[in-house]
C-alpha positions in Angstrom: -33.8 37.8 1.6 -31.8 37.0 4.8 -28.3 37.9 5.1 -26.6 34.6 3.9 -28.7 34.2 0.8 -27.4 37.5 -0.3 -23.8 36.8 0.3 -24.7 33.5 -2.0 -26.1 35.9 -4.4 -23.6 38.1 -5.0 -20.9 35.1 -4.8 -22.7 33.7 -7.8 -23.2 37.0 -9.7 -19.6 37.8 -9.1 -18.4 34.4 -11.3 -21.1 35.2 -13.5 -20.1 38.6 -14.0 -16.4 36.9 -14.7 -18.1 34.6 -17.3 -19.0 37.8 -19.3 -15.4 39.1 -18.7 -13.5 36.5 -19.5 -11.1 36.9 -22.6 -11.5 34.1 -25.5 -7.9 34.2 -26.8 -6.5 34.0 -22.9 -8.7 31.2 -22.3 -7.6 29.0 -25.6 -4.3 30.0 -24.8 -4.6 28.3 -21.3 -6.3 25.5 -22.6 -3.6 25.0 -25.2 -0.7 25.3 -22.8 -2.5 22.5 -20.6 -3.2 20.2 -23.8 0.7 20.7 -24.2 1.2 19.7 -21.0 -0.9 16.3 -21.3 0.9 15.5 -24.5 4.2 15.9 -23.5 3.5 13.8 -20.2 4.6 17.4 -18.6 3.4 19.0 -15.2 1.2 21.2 -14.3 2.5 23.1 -11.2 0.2 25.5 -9.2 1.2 28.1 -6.7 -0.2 31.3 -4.4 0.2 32.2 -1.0 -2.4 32.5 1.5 -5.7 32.2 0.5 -5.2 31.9 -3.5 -2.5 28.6 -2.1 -5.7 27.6 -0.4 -7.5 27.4 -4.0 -4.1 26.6 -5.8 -3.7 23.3 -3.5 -7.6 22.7 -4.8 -7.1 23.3 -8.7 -4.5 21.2 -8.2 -6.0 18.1 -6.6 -8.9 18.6 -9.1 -6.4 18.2 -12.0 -4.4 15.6 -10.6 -7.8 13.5 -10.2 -8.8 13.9 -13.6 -5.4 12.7 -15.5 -3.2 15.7 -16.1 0.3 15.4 -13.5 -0.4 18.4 -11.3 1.5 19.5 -7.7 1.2 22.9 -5.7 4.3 24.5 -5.2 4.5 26.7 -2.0 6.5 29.8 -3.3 8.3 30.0 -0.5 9.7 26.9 -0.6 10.6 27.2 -3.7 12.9 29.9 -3.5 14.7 27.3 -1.1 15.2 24.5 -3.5 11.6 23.2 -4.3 12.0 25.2 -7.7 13.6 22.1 -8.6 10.3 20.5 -9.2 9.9 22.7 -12.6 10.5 21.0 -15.0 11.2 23.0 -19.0 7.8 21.4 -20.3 6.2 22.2 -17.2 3.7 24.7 -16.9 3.0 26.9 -14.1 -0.3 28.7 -13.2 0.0 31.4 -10.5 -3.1 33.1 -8.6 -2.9 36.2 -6.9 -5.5 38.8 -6.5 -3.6 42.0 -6.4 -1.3 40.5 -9.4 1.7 42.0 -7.4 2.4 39.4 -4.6 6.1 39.7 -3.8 7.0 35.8 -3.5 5.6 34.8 -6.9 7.2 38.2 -8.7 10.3 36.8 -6.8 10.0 33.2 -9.0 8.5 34.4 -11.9 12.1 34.9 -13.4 13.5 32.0 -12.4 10.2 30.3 -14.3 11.3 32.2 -17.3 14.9 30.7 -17.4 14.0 27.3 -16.5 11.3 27.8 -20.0 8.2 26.9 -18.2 5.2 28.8 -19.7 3.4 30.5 -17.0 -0.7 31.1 -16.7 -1.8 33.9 -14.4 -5.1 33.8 -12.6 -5.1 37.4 -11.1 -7.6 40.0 -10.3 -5.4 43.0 -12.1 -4.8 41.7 -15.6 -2.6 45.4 -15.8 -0.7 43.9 -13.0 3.2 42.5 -12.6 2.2 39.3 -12.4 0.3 39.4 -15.3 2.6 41.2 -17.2 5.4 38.2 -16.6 3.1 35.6 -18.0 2.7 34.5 -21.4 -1.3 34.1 -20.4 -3.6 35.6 -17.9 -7.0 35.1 -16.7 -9.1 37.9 -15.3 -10.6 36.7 -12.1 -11.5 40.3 -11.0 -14.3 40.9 -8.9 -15.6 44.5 -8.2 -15.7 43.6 -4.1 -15.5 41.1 -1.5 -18.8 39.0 -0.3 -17.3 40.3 3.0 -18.8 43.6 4.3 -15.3 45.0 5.5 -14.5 44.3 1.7 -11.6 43.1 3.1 -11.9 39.2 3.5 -11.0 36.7 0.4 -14.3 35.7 -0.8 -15.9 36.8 -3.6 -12.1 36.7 -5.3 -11.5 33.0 -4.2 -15.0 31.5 -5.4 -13.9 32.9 -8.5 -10.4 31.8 -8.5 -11.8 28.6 -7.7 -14.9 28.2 -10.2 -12.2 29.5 -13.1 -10.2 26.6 -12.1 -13.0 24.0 -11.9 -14.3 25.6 -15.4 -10.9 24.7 -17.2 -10.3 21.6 -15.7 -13.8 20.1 -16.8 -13.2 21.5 -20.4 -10.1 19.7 -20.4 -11.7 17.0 -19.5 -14.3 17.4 -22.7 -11.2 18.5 -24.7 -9.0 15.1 -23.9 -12.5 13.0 -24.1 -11.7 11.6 -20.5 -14.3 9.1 -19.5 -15.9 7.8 -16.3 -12.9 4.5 -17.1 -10.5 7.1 -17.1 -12.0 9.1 -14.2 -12.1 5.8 -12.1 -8.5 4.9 -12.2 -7.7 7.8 -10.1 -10.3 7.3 -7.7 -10.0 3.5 -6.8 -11.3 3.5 -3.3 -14.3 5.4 -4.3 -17.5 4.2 -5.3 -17.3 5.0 -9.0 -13.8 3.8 -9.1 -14.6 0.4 -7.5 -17.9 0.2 -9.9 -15.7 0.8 -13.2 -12.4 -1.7 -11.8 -12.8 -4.2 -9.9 -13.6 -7.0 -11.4 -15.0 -10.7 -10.3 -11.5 -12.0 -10.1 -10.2 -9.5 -8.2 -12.7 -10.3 -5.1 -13.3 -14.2 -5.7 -11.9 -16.9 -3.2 -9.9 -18.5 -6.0 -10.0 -22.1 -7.4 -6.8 -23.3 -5.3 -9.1 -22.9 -1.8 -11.5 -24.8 -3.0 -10.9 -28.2 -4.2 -13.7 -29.7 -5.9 -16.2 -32.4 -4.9 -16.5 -35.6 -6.9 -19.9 -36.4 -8.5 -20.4 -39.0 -5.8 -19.1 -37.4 -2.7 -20.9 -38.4 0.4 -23.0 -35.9 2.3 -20.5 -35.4 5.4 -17.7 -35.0 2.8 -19.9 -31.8 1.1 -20.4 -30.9 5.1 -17.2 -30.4 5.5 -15.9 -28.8 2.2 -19.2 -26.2 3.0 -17.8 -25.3 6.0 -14.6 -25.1 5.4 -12.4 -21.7 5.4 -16.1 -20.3 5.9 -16.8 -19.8 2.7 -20.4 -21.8 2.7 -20.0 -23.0 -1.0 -18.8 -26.3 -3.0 -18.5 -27.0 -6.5 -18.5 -30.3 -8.9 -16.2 -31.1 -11.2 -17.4 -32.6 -14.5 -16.1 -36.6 -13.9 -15.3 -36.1 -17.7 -13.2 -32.8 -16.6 -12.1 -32.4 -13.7 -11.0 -29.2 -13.5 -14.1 -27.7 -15.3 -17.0 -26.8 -12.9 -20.2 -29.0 -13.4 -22.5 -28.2 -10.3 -22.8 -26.0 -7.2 -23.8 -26.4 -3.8 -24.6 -23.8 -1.2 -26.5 -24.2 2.4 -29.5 -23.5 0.8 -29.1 -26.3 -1.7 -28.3 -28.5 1.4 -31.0 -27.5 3.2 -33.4 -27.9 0.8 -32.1 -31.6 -0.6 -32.8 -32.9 3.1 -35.9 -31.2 3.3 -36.8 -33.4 0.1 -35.3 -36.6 1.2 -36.3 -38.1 4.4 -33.8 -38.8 7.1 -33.3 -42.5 6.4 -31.9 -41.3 2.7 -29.4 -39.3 3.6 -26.3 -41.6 4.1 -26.9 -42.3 0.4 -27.3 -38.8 -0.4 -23.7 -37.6 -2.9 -22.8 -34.3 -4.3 -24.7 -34.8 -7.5 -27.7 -35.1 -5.9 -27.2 -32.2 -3.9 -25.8 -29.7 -6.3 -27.3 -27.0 -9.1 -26.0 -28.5 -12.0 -24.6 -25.8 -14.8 -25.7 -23.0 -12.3 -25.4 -18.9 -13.5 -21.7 -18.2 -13.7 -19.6 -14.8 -14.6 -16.1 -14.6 -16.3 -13.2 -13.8 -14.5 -13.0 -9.9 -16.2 -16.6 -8.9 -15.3 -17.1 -6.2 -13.4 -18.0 -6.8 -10.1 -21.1 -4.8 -10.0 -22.1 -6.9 -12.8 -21.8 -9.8 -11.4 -23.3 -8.2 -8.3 -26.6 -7.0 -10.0 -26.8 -11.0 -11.7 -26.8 -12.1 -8.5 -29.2 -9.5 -7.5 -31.6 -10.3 -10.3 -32.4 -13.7 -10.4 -35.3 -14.7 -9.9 -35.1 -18.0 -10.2 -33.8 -18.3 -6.3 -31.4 -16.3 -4.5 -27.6 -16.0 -5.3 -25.8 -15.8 -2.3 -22.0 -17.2 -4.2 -21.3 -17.0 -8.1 -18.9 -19.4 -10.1 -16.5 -17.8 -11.7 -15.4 -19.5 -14.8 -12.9 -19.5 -17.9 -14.6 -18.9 -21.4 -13.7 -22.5 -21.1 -15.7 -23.4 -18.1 -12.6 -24.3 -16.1 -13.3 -22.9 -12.8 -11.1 -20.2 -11.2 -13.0 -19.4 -8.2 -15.9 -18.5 -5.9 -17.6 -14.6 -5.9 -20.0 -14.3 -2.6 -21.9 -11.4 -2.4 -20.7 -11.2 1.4 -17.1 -11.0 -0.7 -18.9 -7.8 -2.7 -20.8 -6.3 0.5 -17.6 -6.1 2.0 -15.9 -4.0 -1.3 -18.9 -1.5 -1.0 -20.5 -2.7 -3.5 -24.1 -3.6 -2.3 -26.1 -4.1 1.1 -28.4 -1.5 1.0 
């Protein structure tokens, strides 16, 4: 076993060993106190110096990314007027390992008056710290992954998988799902898969006036090149306003493959289009609409109508549109 697996090894035993130790009643009690939280659209406010504010600033993103309001609070701000973030129905979790780190005793009284309930995450459950919460987690470890013994690391991989576990069983608890998950992370793929819809990245209706049923070729020329976007649509004559036909570059291309040169001054946008072609509502996901396009086998789908339930049109989606959102090319 080389010398890094084992550190990995006793990192992993030393959470496991924590699993075993953990106290059931504590743990509820945490769990209940954050349920509170959620309920009462209150905060939950993390702090520790050094290290633990290392895995404080952590639990706290983690939280804050899964739907419950959470912040780190630098202790030593806010014994300089940052304790003004705390609200009553707030409620704090504090990580130390020792249990007896000077700053957090220092606010733990202020915590009390200002009625925020307070979670410890120490490694001395018999400590101060502990002592002036209402609950505390043991994180203990019997020693440091570090050979001095001297190092956080054992104590923060603990720290940090406690703070992981509770978050994802408040995630169970509150029945949060991957909808829920994706409004916090819109830029990310998951977020962009479960938000953005075909609306939201179409080239809407009011660029793209539409082509009468007998529009001459060099008028469909121009309205496919125009603004770039390489598409026109036909409005029903009966409807103007409600899409009847498509046509892309390929359906020009292949209409003057099939018709010789001398036909093409007669050539008009009905006989160039794909009449009723595959369309997609305005609230369908865009990956959706991206794996429709993706699908067909019929011929490829370079630009989608987007229509009403109605069949009025509201816009274009191109697939260079949803390459673009990160959404597909490869």
């Amino acid at each position: 076993m080389s010398a890094l697996t084992r550190c990995l090894v006793e990192e992993a035993a030393a959470i496991a060993a924590t699993a075993e130790r953990l106290d059931s009643g504590q743990v509820e009690a945490a769990l209940a106190l954050l349920d509170r939280c959620a309920d009462r659209r209150a905060k939950l406010v993390i702090t520790g110096v050094g290290k633990s504010g290392i895995v404080a600033r952590k639990i706290a993103a983690t939280f804050a990314s899964i739907g419950l309001m959470a912040i780190y609070l630098n202790p030593l701000d806010a014994l300089h007027g940052d304790l003004g973030v705390v609200a009553s129905e707030d409620v704090t979790l504090l990580l130390s390992n020792s249990g007896e780190t000077q700053e957090l005793l220092e606010i733990l009284p202020h915590l009390r008056r200002r009625g925020s309930a307070r979670i410890a995450l120490v490694g001395r459950i018999d400590s101060s710290l502990a002592r002036g919460c209402d609950v505390w987690l043991d994180a203990s470890v019997d020693r440091e992954v570090c050979p001095l013994n001297l190092a956080p690391t054992a104590s923060t991989a603990v720290a940090m998988a406690i703070g992981d576990a509770l978050a994802a069983v408040w995630m169970e608890r509150r029945g949060i799902s991957p909808q829920d998950f994706a409004l916090n992370h819109p830029a990310g793929s998951l977020g962009k898969q479960l938000t953005l819809t075909a609306a939201d990245l179409m080239v809407a209706v009011e660029r793209l006036g539409p082509l009468a049923a007998d529009a001459p070729l060099p008028e469909v020329i121009t309205r496919l090149t125009a603004d770039g976007v390489g598409a026109g649509w036909v409005a029903r004559p009966e409807a103007p306003a409600h899409l009847w036909g498509l046509i892309t570059d390929g359906d020009l291309r292949r209409a003057l493959q099939q018709h010789g040169p001398e036909q093409w001054s007669r050539l008009a946008a009905a006989e160039l289009m794909t009449a009723d072609p595959i369309t997609v509502g305005g609230d369908t996901l865009a990956i959706d609409a991206l794996e429709r396009m993706e699908r067909n086998r019929r011929k490829p789908i370079a630009v989608l109508p987007v229509v009403s339930a109605g069949g009025r049109m509201l816009g274009l989606l191109r697939l260079h549109d949803l390459v673009q959102a990160g959404l597909g090319g490869g």
